[in-house]
N, CA, C and O atoms as a DFTB+ gen file, in Angstrom:
308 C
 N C O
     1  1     104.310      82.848     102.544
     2  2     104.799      82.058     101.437
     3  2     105.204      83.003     100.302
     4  3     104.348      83.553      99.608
     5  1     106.476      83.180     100.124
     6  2     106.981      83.834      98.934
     7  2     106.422      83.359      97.227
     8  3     106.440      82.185      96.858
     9  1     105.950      84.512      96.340
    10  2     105.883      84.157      95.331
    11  2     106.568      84.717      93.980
    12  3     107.033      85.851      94.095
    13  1     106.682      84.203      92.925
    14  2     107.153      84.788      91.856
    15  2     106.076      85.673      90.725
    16  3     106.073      85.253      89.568
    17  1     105.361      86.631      90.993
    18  2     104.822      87.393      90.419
    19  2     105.019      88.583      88.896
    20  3     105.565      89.687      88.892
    21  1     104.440      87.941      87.884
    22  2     104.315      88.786      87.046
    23  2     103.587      90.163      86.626
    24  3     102.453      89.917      86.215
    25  1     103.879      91.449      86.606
    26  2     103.100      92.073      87.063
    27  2     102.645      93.149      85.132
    28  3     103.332      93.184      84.112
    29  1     101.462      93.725      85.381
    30  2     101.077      94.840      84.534
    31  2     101.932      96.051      85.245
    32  3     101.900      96.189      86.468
    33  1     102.691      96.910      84.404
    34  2     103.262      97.684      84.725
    35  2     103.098      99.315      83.678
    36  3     103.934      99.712      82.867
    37  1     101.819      99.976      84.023
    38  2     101.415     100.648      83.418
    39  2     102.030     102.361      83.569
    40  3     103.111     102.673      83.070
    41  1     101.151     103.370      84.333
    42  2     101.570     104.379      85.110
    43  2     102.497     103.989      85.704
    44  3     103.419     104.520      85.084
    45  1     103.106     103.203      86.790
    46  2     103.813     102.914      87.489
    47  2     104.619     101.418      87.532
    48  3     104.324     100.755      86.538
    49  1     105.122     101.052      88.016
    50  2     105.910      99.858      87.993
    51  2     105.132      98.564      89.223
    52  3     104.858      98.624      90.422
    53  1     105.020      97.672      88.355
    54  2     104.065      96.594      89.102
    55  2     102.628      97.337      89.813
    56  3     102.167      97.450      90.949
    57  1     102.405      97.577      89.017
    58  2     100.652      98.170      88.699
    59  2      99.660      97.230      89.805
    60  3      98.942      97.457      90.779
    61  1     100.074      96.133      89.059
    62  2      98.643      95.003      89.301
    63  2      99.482      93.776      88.812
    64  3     100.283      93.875      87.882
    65  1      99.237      92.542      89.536
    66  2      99.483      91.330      89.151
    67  2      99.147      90.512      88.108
    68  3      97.917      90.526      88.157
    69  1      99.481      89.768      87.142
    70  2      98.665      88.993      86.218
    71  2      98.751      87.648      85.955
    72  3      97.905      86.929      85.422
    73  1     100.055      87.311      86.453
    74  2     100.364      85.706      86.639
    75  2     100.971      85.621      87.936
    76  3     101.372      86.526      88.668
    77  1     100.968      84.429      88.087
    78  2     102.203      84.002      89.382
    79  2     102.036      82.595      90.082
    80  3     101.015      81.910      90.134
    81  1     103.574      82.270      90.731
    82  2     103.484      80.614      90.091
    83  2     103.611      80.489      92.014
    84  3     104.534      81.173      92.457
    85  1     103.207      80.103      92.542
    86  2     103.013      78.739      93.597
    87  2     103.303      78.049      93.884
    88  3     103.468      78.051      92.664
    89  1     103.799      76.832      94.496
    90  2     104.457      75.614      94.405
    91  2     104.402      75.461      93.050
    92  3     103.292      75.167      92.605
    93  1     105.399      75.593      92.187
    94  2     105.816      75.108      91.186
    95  2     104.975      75.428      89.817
    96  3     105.450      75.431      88.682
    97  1     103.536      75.713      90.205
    98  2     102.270      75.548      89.333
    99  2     102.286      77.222      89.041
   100  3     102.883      77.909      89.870
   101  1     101.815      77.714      88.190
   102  2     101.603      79.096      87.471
   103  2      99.697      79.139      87.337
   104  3      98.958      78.184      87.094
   105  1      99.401      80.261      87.534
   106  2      98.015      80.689      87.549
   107  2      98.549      82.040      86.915
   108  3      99.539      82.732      87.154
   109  1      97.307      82.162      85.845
   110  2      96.721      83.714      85.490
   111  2      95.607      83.931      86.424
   112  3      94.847      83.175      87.028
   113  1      95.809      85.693      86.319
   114  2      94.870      86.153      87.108
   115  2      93.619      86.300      86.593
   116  3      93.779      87.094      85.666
   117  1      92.509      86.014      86.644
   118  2      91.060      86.506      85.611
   119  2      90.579      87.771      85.919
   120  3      90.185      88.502      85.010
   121  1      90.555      88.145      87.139
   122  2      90.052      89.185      87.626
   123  2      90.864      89.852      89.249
   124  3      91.324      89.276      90.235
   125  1      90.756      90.996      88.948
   126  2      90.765      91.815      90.761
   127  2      89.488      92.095      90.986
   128  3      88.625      92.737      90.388
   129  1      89.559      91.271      92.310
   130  2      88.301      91.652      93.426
   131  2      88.638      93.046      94.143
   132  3      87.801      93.938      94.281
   133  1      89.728      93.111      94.503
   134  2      89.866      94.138      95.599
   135  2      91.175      94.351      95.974
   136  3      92.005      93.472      96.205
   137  1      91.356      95.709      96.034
   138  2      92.813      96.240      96.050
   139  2      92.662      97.296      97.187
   140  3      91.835      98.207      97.136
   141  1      93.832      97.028      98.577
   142  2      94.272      97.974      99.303
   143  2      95.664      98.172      99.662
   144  3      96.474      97.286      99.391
   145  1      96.089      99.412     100.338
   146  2      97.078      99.904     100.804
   147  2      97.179      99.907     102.050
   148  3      96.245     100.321     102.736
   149  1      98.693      99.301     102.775
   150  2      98.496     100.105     104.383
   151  2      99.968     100.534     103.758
   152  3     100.219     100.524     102.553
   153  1     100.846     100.892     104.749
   154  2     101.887     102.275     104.726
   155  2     102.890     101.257     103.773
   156  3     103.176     101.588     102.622
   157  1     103.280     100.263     104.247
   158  2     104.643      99.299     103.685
   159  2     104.095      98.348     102.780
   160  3     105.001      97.850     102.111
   161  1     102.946      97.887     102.488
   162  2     102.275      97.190     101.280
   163  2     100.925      97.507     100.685
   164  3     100.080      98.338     101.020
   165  1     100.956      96.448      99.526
   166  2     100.110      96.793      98.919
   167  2      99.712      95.118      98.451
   168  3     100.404      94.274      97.882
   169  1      98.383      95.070      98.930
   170  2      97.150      93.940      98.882
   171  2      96.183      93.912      97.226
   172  3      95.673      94.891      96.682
   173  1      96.173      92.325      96.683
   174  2      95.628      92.321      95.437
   175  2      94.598      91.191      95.995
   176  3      95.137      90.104      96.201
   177  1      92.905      91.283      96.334
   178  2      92.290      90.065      96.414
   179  2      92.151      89.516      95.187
   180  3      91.920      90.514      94.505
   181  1      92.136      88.433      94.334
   182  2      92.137      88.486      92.793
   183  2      91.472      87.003      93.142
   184  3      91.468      86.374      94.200
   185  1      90.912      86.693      91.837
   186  2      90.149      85.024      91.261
   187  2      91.255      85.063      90.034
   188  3      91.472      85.936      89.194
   189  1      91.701      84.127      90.197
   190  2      92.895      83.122      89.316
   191  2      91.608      82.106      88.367
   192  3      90.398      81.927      88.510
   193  1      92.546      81.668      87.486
   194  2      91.835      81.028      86.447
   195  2      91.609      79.168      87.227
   196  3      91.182      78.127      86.728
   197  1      92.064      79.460      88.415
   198  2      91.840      77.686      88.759
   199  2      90.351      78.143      89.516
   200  3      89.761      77.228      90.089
   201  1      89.836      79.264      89.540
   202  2      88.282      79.650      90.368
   203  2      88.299      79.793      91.627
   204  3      87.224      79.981      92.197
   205  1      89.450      79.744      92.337
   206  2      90.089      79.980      93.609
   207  2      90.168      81.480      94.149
   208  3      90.581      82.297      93.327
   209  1      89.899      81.860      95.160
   210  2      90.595      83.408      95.492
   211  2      91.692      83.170      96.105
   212  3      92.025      82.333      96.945
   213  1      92.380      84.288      95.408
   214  2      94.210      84.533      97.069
   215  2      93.995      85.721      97.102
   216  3      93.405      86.240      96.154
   217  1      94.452      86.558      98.309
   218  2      95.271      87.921      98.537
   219  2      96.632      87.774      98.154
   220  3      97.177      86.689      98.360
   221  1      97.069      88.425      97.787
   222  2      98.606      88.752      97.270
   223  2      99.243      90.113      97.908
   224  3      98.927      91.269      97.628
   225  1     100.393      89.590      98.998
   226  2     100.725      91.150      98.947
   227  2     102.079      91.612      98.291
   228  3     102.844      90.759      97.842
   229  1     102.320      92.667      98.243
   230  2     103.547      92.951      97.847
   231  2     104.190      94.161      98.977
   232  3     103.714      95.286      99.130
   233  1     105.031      93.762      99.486
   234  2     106.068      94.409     100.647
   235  2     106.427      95.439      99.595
   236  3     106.952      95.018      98.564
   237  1     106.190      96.838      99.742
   238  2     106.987      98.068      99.186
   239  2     108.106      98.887     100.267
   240  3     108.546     100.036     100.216
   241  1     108.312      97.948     101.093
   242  2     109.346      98.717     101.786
   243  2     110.719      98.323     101.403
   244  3     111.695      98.955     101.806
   245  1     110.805      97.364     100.688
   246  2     112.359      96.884      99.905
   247  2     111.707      97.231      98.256
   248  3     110.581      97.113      97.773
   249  1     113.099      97.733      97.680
   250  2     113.051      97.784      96.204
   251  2     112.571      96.645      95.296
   252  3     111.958      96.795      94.239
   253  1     112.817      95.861      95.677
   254  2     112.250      94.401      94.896
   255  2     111.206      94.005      95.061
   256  3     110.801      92.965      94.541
   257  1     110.393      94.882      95.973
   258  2     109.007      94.751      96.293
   259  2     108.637      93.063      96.289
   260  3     108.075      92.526      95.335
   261  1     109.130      92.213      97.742
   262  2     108.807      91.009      97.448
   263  2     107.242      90.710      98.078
   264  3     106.652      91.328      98.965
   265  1     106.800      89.536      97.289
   266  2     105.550      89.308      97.178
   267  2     104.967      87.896      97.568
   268  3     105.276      86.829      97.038
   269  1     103.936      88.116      98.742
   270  2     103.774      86.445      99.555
   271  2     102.700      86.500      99.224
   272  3     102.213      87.523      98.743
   273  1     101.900      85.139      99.443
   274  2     100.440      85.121      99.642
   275  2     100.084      85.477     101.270
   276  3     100.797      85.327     102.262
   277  1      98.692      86.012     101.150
   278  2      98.373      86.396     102.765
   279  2      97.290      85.305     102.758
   280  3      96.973      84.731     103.800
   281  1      96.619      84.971     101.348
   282  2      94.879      84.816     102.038
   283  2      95.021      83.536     101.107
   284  3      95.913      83.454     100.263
   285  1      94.149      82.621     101.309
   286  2      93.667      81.361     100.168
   287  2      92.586      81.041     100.158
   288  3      92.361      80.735     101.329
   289  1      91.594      80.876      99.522
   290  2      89.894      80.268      99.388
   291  2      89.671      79.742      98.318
   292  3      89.772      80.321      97.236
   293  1      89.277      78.363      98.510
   294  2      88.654      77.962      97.423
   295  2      87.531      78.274      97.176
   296  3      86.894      78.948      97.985
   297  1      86.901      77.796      95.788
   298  2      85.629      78.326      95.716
   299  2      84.912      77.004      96.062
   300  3      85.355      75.883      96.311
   301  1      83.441      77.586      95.983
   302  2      82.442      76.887      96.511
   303  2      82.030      75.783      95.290
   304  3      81.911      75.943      94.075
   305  1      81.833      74.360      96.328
   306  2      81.499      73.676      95.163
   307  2      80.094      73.407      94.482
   308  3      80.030      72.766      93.433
């Protein structure tokens, strides 16, 4: 599922994620859980302000670095 991602762009360009919208709906990020690399992307586990986790990846093998969700969990009730 493709997303529209706003990113922190510090040292480098799209650093870390901080918003990004979903079917239609926009979430801030509250926190990163966990961040990895394999060769062509780069993985953000993060808790969004709805208390939910996603993975987020971002494809770095195109310049536009496009960005899907991989993972979804709600939290526990």
């Amino acid at each position: 599922m493709k997303l529209l991602v706003e990113c922190y762009s510090g040292s480098k360009a799209d650093e870390r994620p901080l918003r990004f919208e979903l079917n239609g709906r926009a979430y801030t990020v509250e926190e990163i859980l966990d961040q990895w690399y394999e060769p062509n992307a780069t993985y953000f586990k993060l808790r969004a302000d709805d208390g939910n986790t996603y993975i987020l990846r971002r494809d770095n093998s195109t310049p536009e670095g496009i960005w899907t969700l991989s993972s979804f969990r709600t939290r526990p009730s």
